[in-house]
C-alpha positions in Angstrom: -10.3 -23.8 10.5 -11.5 -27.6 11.4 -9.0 -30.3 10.1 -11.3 -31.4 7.8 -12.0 -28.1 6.2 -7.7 -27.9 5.5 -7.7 -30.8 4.4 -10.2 -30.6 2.0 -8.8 -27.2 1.0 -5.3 -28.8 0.4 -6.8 -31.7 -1.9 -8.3 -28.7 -3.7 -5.0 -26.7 -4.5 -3.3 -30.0 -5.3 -5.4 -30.8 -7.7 -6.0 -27.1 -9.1 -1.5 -27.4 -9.2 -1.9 -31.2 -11.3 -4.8 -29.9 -13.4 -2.1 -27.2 -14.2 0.5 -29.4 -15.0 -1.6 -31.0 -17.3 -2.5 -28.5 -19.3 1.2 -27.3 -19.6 1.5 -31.1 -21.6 3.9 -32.0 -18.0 1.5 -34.8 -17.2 -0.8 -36.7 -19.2 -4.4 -37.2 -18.8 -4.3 -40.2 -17.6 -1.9 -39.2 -15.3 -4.2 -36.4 -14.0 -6.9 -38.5 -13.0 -4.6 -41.0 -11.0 -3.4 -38.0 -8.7 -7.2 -36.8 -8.3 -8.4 -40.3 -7.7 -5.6 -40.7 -5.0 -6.4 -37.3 -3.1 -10.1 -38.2 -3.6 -9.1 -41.5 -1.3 -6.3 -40.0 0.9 -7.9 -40.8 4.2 -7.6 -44.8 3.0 -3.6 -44.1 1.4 -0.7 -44.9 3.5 2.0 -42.4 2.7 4.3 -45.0 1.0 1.4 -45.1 -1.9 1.5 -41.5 -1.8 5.1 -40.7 -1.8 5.1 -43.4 -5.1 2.5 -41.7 -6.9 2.8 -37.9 -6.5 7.0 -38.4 -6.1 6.8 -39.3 -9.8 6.2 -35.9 -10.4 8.6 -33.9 -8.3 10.9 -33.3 -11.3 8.8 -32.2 -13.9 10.3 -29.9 -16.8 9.4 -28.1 -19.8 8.9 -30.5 -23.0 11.4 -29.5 -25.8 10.1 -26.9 -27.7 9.0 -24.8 -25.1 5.8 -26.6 -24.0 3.1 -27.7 -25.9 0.0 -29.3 -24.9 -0.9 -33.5 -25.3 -2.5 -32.7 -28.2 0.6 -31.0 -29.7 -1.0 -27.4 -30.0 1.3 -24.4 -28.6 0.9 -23.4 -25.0 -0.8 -19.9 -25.0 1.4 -17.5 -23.6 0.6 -16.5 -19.9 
């Protein structure tokens, strides 16, 4: 596999793992779109920007009451 073809593959599953996050109410919208507009520029980020913005995340935990989305509706069960 070419570089570019894993890196494009790794941007994919990173944002597949954010859009995730997302729906589980972990991250906002707003916040979703940040992370995919920062992989979508990662040749032109220097790792300090990326550490910053994706190291906000690295302690992410269920909401009280066991997850719900943004919108406040229940998480369906997986």
């Amino acid at each position: 596999m070419t570089p570019d073809l894993e890196a494009e593959r790794i941007k994919i599953r990173f944002i597949g793992a954010y859009e995730r996050l997302q729906q589980r109410g972990l991250i906002t919208e707003k916040e979703l779109e940040e992370v995919i507009q920062l992989l979508d520029r990662l040749d032109e980020v220097d790792e300090a920007q990326l550490r910053t913005t994706l190291g906000r995340f690295q302690a992410l935990q269920e909401p009280p009451g066991g997850g719900r989305r943004n919108d406040g509706s229940p998480q369906p069960e997986s």
